[in-house]
N, C-alpha and C positions, 0 to 999 in steps of 0.2 A: 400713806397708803395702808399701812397695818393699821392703823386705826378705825378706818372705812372698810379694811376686811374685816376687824372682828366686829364693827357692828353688822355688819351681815352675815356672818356668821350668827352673831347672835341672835338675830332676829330669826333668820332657820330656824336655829335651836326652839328656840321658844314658838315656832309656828308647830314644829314637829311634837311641841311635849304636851301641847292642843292643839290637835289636827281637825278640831274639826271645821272650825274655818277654812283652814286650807283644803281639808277632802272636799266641802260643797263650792269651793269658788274651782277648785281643780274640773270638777264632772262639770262644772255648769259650761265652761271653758271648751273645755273637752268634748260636749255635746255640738256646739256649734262647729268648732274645727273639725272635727272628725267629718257630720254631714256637707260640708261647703266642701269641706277636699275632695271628698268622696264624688259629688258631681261635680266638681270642678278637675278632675281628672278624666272624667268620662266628658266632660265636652271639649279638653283641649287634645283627648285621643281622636275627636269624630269632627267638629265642627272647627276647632283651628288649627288642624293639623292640614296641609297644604295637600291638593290632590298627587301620585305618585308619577306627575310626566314635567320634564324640563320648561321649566319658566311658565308653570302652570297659571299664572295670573294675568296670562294675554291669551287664556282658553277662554272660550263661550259658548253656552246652548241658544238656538237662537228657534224660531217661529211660536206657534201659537202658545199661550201662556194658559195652562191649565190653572183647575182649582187648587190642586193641592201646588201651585207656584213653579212646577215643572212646566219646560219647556217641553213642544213637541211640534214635531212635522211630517209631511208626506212626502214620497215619489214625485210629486208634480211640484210640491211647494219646493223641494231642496235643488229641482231645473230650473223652478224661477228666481234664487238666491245665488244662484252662479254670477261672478264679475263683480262683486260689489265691491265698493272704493274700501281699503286702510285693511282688505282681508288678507292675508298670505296665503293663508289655503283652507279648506271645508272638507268634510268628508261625514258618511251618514250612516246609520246602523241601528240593530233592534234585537230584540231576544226574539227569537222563534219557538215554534214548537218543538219540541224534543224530539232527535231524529234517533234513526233507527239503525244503529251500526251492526255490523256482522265480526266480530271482532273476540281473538283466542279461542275460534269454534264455534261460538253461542252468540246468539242475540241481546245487545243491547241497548237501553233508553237511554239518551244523552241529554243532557241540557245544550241549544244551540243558539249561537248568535249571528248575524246577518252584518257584514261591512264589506262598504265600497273600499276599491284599492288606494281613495286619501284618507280613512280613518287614521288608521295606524300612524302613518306619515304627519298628519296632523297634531294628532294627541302626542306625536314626538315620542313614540315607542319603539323599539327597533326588537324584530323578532329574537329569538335567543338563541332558535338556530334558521335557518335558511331566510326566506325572502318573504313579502309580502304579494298580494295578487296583481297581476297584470291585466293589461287593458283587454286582451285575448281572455282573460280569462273571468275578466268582470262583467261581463256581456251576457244577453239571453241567446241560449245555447252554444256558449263559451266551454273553455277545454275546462271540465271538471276539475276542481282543488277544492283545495280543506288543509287548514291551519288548526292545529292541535294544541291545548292547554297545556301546560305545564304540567299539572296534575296529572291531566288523562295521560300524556307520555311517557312519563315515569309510570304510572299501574298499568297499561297494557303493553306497552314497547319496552319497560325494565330501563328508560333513560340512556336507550339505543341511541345513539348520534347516526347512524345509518339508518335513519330514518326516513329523513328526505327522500323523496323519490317511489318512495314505496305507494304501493297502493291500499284505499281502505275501502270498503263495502259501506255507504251510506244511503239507507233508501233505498238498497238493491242494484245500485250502480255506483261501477267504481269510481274512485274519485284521488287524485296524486296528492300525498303530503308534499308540501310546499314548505312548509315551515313549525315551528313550534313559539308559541308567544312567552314570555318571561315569566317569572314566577312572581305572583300575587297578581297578574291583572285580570281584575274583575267589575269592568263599565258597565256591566249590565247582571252584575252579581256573578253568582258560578256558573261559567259556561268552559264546555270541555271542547266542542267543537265551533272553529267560524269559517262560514261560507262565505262567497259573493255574492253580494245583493242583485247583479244581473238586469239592472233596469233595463227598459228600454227605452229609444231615444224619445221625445215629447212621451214621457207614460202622465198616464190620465190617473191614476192611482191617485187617489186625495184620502186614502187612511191615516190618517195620524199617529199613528202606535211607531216613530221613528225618531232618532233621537240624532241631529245634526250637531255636527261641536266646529266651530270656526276658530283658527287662528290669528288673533289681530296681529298687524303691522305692532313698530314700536310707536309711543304715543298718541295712539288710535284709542279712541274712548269709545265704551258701552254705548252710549244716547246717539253716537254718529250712523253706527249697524243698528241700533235702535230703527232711528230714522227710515234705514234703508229699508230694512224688513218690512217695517208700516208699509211703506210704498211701493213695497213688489207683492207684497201677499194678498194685503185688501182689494185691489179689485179683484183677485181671483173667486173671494166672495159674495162679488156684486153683481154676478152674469144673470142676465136675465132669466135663463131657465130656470131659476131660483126660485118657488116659491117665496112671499114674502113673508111667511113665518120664519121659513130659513137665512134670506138675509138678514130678519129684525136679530137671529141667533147671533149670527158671525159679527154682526156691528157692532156686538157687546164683548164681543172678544178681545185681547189684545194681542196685535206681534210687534216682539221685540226682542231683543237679545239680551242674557243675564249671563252671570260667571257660573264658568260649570263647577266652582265649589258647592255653589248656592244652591246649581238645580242638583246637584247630587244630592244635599243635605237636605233638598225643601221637605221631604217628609217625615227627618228628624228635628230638625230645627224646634217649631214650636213644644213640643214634648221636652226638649231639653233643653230649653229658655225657661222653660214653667219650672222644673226641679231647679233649675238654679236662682230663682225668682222664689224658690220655698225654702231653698237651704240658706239663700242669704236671709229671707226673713227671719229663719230658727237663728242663724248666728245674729244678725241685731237683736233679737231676742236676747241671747245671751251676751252680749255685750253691753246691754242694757241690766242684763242683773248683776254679771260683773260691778258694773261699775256702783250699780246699788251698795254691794259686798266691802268694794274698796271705801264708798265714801262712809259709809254706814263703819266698817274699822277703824277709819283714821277720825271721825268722830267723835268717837269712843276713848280714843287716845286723846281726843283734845285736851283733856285737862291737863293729863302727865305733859304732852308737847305744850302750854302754856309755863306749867312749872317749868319745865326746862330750858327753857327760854330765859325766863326771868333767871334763870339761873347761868345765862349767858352761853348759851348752845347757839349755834348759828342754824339758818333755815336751811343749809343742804343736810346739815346732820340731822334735822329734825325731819324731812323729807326722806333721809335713807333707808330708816326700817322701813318705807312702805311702800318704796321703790324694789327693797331685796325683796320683800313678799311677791311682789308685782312680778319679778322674775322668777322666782321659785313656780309660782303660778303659771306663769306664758309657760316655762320649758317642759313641765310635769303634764299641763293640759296638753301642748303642744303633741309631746308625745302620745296620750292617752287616745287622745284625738284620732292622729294617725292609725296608730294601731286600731281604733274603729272605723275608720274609713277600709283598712286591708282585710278587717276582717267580714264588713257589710260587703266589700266589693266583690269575697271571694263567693260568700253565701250567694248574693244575686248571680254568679257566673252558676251556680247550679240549678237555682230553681228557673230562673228565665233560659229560654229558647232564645237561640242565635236570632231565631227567623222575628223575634223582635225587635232584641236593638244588640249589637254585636260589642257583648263588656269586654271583650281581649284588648279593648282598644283604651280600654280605662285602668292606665297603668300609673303609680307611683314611683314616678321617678323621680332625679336630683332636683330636678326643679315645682313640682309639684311638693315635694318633701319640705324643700327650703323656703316656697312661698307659708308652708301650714306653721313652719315656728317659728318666720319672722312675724307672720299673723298674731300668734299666739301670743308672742314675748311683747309686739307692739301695742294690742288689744290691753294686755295684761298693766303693759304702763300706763298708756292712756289713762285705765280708768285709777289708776293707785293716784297721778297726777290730777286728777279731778279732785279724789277725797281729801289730799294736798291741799289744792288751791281752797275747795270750802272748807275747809276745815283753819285755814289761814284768813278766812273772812271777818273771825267776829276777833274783836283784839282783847288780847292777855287777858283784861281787867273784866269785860264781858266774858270769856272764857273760863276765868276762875271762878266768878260770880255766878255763872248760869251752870257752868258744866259741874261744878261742883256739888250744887241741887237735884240738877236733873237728866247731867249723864250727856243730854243731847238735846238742843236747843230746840225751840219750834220751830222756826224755819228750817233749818236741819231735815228736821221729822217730815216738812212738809217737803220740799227737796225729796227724801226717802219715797213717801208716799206717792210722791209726782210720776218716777221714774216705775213704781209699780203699775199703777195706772197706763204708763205706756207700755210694759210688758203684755198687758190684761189686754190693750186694744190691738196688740201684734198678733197676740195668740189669737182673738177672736177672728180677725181675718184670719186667717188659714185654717181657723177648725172651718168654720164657714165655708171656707173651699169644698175643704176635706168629706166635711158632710155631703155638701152639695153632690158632688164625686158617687160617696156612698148611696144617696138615696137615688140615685139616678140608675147605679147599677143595682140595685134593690128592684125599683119599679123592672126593669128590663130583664131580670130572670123569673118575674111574672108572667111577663109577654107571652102570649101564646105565637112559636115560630111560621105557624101555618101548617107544619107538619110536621113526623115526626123521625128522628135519630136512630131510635132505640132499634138494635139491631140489624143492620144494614154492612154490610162490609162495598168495599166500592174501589174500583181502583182503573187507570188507565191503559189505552191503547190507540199508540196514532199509528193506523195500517199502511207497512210500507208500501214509498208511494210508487216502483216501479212495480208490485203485484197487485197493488190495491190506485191503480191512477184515477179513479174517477168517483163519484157519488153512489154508483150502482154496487161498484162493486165493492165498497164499505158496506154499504146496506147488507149485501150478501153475506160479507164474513162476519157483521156483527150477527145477521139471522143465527148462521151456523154456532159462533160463539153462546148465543142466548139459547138455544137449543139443548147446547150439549149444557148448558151448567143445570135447566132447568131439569132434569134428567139427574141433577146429582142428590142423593139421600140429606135429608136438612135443609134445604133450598126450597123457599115457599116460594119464592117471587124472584124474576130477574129482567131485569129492563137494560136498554142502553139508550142515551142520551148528550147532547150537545152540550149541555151544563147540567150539575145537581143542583138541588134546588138552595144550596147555601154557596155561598165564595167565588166561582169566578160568573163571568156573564157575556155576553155576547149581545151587544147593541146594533139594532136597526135606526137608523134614521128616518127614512123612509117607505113607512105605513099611513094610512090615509082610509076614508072613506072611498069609494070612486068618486071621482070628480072633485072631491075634496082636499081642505088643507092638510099635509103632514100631523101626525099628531104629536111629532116632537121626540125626543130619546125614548124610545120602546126595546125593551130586552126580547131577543129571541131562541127558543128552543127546539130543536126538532129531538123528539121520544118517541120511543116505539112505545105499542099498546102495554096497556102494566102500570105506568108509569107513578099516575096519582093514588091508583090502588096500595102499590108499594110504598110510597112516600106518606101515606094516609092523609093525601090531600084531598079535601072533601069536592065535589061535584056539585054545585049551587043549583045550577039551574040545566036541564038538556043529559048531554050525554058525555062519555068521553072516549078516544080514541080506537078501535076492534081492528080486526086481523081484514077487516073489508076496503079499510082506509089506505087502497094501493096506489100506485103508480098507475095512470089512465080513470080511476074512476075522479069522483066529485071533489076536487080540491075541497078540503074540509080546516078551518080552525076551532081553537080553543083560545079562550082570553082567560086572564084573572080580573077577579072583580075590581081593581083600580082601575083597569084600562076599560072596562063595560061602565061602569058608572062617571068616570070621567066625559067618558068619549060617545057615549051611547045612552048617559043618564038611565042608566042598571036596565036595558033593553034591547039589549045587543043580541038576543039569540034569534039565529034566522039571519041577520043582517049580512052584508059584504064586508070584506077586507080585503086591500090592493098592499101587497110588498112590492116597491121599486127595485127592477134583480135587473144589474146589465143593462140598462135603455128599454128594459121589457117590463109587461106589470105581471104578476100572479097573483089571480083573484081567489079567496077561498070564500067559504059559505061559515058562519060561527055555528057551529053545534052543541057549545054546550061551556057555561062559565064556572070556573072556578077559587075556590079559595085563593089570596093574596098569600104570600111566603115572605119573610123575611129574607132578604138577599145576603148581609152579611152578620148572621146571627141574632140575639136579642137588641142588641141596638141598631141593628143595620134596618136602615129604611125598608122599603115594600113598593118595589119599581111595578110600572105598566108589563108585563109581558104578554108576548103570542106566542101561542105553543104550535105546532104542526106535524103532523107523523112526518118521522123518518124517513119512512115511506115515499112523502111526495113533497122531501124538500126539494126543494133550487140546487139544484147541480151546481150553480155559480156561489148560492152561500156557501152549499156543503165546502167546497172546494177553498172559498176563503176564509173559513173557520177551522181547516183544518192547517192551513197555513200557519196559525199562531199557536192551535192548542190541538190536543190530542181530545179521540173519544172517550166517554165517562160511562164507566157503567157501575150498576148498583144490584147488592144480592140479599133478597131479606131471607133470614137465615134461623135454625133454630139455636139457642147456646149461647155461646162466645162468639164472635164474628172471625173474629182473627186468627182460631183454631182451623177456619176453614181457607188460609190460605196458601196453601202447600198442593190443596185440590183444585184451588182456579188458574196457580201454573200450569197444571197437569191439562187441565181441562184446554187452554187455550192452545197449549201446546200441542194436545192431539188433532187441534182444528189447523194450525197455522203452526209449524215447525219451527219456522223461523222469525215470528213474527213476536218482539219481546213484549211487556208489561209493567208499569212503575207504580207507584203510589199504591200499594195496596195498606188501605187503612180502614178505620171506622167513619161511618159520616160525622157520631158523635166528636171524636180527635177534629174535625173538618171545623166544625160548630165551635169545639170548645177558641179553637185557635183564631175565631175570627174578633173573640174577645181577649185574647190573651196580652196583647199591647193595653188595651183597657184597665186590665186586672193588675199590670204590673206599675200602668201609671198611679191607679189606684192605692196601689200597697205602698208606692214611694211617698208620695204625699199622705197618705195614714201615720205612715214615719214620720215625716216633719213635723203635721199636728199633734202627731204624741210625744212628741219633743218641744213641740212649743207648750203643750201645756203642760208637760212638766217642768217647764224650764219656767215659766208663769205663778206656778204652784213651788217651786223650789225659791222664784224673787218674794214672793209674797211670805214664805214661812221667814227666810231671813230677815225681811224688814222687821215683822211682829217678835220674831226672839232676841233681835238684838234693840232690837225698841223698849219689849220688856224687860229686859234683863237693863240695858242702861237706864230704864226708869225705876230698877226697882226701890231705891229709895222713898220714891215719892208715893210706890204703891205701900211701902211698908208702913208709911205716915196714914194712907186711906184707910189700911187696914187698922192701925191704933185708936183711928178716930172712929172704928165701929162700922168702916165698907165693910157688906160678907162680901166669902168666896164668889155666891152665885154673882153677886154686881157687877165683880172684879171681870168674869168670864163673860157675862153678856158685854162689858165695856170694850174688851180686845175683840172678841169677834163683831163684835159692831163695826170697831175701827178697818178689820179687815172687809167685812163684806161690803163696807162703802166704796173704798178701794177698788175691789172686783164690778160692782156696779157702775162706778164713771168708768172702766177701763170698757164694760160692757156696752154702755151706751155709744161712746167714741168708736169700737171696733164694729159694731152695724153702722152709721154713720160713714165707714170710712169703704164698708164694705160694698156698701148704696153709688160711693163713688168709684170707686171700682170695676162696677158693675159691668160695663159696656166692652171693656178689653175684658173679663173673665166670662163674659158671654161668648165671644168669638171664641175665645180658646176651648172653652167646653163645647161649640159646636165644631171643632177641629176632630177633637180627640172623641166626643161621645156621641157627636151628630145631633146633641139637644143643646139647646140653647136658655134653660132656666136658672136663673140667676136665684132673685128671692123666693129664695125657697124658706116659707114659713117654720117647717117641720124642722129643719137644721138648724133654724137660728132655735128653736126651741132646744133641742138637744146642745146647744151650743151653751145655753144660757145655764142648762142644768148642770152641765160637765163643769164649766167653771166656777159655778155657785158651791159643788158640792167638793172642787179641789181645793177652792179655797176655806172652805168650811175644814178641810183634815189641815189643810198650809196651817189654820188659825188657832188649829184644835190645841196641839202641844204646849206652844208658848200661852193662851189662857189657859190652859192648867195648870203652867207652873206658877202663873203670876197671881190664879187663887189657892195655890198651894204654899205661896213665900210666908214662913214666920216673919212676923213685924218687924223682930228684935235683930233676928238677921238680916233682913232690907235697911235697917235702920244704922248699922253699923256699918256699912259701906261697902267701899275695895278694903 
């Protein structure tokens, strides 16, 4: 045993008194662990970390299967999912609009969610303090209650236990705390308040914005509720009143049931599949140089391990020094690694926004820790056992004979060369990404939005609804609102409206020509006059909305030019338009088309919408629109926007006392955040690729210096026979840049095959779908031409810098 410690010891020693093998196999090491931990922490915080309710893996979301793989259902769909065989129990719920409490004096905005009295019971949550809602109280015009966050109990009530029973001001009418829910639950993100959803019995209600969670029986499977849901939901799509554009819609739908791990996660998933899908590629990268490094050392050593042999050393001790390296390496990398995974994970905890992807949850713990230096230590052997076994390939006598001439055999070298070449085609796949990525978000900060940002402050109001109960009388207080801001010093413009023209939206189904087909998902807006003026969205063609466009006169719209040139083949002014409102139709007259807007920033598409004065919306939209979201208003200002909002409390507050205000922001903040998930997928995979190619350009310099350097013998012979310098240096970079070019051919080749799943995913995350993109592979092909050109530079200068006499003398 001391003999096996001091050669490992020894062999430390002697790595440490030439470190610099060890400093470059350490970082190359060290680059891969660090990135895989670092996402491999952040997906086993988000994705296999188990939801926070009892026997959470017999939960399911069940009905229509949206795009983004979320489950969803309606009022009428979740009465016909009642009784299904293997369920124990169901229960149904949704985020609301932000309600308007009266609470320590003052007004204010809350985030609200909606559940029936089986959510809770279902999801297997048991309040923290008092009860959940009653059947009395889950009914339309049931005894008022309200279930309070955690949070919100603790900051307004000080974490009162005499809570229950108390009364709160929600909407202008009172409402009895019942209970307070536990701390952390958040099914539908942060909400401070939840109501009763209150259906009523057979409701017609077919909105989907609801989120059903069923409890299966034990040994009940997915595909069984699968089943069932097919067969209770689909014909509710198949009634005849259905236009047949709308069944062709629903028949491509699907329902079915999925685990509410899944649908919680479905709009993380993809985005952190693909970083772990880039970190593993950067660590095979480096584990591919690695092991270049280890076989490329023990090599080198083949002669001394051949003497040694003959000198009657057995093959574990010949195998030892390069096994202690291999561990010196795993545990140093291991380390180094970490420590950059903690300190990239601490950095993204600052520049990334919660409201992207929530990194608290990407923690480094014992077991994250312990997977990165068994990783490390095991990577680290592997590849020292590689340079082992070839290096054990060519016998003694070959050994003595070749290694003694020329350091490292041809095959060897090609072996060497082989494993660059796979580096070269790694890295190319994922710059290739990388680029694609970039040039994509390039072209889209070209894009013209449709309008414009620049100085705007905007912020909202959903009017309470026992002062403010109907469409009129919103209309009214937003007049009064727009009045009084208009009035204030600095304030060029100020409009109110149902959406701004960036981030949330409000879809109609059903609009139509008269007598005609649906025209299919249409966004709708009702704006007071101002609206395009302010936004500088330009007027195409007609006119746009004035102070004459009331209640009682000419039902009047506006379209954007998607929805006229679609729909109307760009001839739409003058024409009808029918919105289906409640079993009624309202006809308007188009008066005038405008510019298409970007819906959710520079890469967000450019939907159909109809615009309609405030004025003379639908009392039944007003009313279900304000169901979900609050009114938006917009103030174009002189300055700084944000300077002026100390004035628009004041302002609103003189109209409406009691009536609070949230989101007071810039629209540019609006804009910027709708690319922010964009920007940061962008910067993670900028990471990777600048890690694979320097991990690329790091495998490439080591093949060439320890290539030259163990051939230098035979250059010192070139050199005696009269090779110059120049020769010597065109000959290594030659060797290198052939290297880089099969590794370059192979890596578009592989990229070609790829192509089909890295299409989807970029139509996930960027909403485009281009793959070969010319310009990237071009920039792809320069980056690595010209890393490998500096990888190649050092080692051909020294090999036309070697004096003869010294290559010629040896070790």
């Amino acid at each position: 045993m001391s003999i096996v410690f001091n050669e490992i010891l020894r062999s430390w020693r002697a790595s440490l008194r030439r470190p610099g093998f060890l400093l470059l196999a350490t970082t190359v090491l060290a680059l891969g662990i660090g990135s895989s931990t670092a996402v491999f922490a952040l997906i086993r915080g988000t994705l296999m970390q188990p939801l926070p309710y009892p026997q959470a893996q017999r939960l399911a979301a069940v009905g229509m299967i949206l795009a983004n793989g979320m489950a969803s259902t309606s009022p009428q769909m979740y009465q016909h999912l009642q009784g299904m065989q293997g369920v124990a129990s169901m229960g149904i719920g949704t985020s609301l609009a932000p309600s308007n409490v009266f609470v320590e004096g003052h007004p204010v905005q809350v985030p609200t969610m909606l559940a029936d009295r089986h959510l809770l019971p279902t999801l297997g949550v048991t309040p923290f303090l008092g009860r959940t809602f009653t059947a009395d109280e889950d009914r339309p015009h049931g005894a008022p209650a309200v279930m309070l966050s955690y949070t919100f109990w603790q900051r307004y009530y000080g974490a009162d236990r005499g809570v229950i029973g108390q009364q709160l001001s929600i909407e202008g009418a009172p409402h009895t705390v019942i209970g307070v829910l536990p701390q952390g639950f958040d099914l539908f993100g942060k909400t401070s308040l939840v109501l009763p959803t209150a259906f009523s019995t057979n409701s017609r209600d077919n909105g989907t914005n609801f989120l059903t969670v069923v409890r299966l029986k034990p040994g009940v499977s997915l595909a069984s509720v699968s089943a069932q849901v097919e067969a209770r939901v689909r014909p509710l799509y198949e009634q005849s009143d259905m236009s047949a554009q709308a069944r062709a819609w629903y028949s491509r739908r699907q329902f079915r049931a999925i685990s509410l791990h899944d649908n919680q996660h479905a709009g993380q998933r993809g985005v952190l599949l693909l970083f772990m899908a880039s970190a593993l590629l950067v660590l095979l990268i480096a584990l591919v140089n690695l092991g270049n490094l280890m076989l490329l050392r023990a090599l080198a050593r083949g002669h001394d391990g051949a003497v040694r042999r003959a000198l009657g050393a057995s093959a574990w001790r010949q195998a030892l020094p390069a096994l202690a390296d291999a561990v010196l390496v795993g545990l140093l990398a291991s380390l180094l690694g970490v420590l950059m995974a903690d300190f990239g994970l601490r950095l993204l905890r600052h520049v990334v926004s919660t409201d992207v992807v929530d990194l608290s949850a990407a923690v480094l713990d014992t077991g994250t820790l312990t997977l990165a230096f068994l990783a490390g230590v095991a990577a680290a052997l592997i590849a020292a056992g590689l340079g082992v076994w070839r290096s054990g390939r060519l016998g003694d006598v070959d050994r003595l004979r070749e290694g003694g001439r020329n350091g490292i055999g041809r095959g060897d070298q090609r072996l060497g060369r082989l494993l660059v070449v796979t580096q070269v085609t790694l890295a190319t796949v994922l710059l290739v990404a990388a680029c694609v990525f970039l040039h994509t978000l390039y072209d889209a900060a070209r894009t013209q939005l449709g309008f414009s940002d620049r100085g705007i402050l905007t912020f909202e109001l959903a009017p309470v609804k026992a002062t403010y109960p109907d469409a009129q009388s919103v209309q009214h207080l937003s007049q009064q609102v727009l009045d009084r801001l208009r009035m204030q010093p600095g304030v060029r413009a100020a409009v109110v409206t149902t959406n701004l023209p960036v981030g949330q939206q409000f879809n109609i189904g059903t609009v139509h020509r008269p007598g005609g087909e649906r025209f299919g998902s249409t966004q709708f807006r009702a704006i007071s006059p101002g609206f395009f003026a302010t936004f500088d969205i330009a007027v195409r063609k007609g006119r746009a909305f004035n102070a004459q466009d009331i209640r009682g006169g000419e039902p009047v719209a506006i379209i954007n030019r998607v929805l006229a040139d679609r729909e109307y083949g760009g001839k739409a002014l003058g024409k009808l338009i029918d919105m289906d409102v409640d079993k009624g139709v309202v006809e308007a007259r188009i008066v005038g088309v405008v510019d298409s807007t970007s819906q959710y920033g520079p890469l967000g598409s450019q939907p159909p919408i109809l615009y309609v004065p405030l004025a003379q919306a639908p009392d039944t939209l007003i009313n279900a629109f304000r169901y979900f979201e609050p009114m938006r208003f917009a103030l174009r200002v002189q300055g700084e926007p944000m300077h002026d909002r100390d004035m628009v409390r004041r302002v609103v507050a003189s109209v409406a006392p009691t009536q609070p205000i949230a989101h007071l922001r810039t629209l540019r903040s609006i804009v910027d955040a709708q690319t922010a998930d964009v920007r940061m997928n962008l910067l993670l995979i900028g990471v990777f690729a600048v890690l694979a190619l320097a991990l690329a350009s790091a495998g490439l310099y080591a093949v060439m210096a320890v290539s030259v350097a163990a051939r230098e013998q035979e250059i010192g012979v070139r050199m005696a026979l009269g090779a110059r310098p120049s020769t010597l240096l065109a000959w290594v970079l030659r060797g290198g840049l052939l290297q880089v070019g099969a590794g370059l051919v192979l890596g578009f080749a592989v990229t070609l095959g790829v192509a089909r799943p890295l299409r989807s995913v970029m139509l996930e995350l960027l909403g485009r779908s281009g793959v070969l993109d010319p310009a990237a592979m071009i920039v792809v092909a320069v980056l690595l031409v010209l890393a490998s050109l500096a990888a190649c530079l050092i080692p051909a200068l020294r090999a036309a810098r070697t004096p003869p006499m010294h290559a010629l003398r040896g070790e």
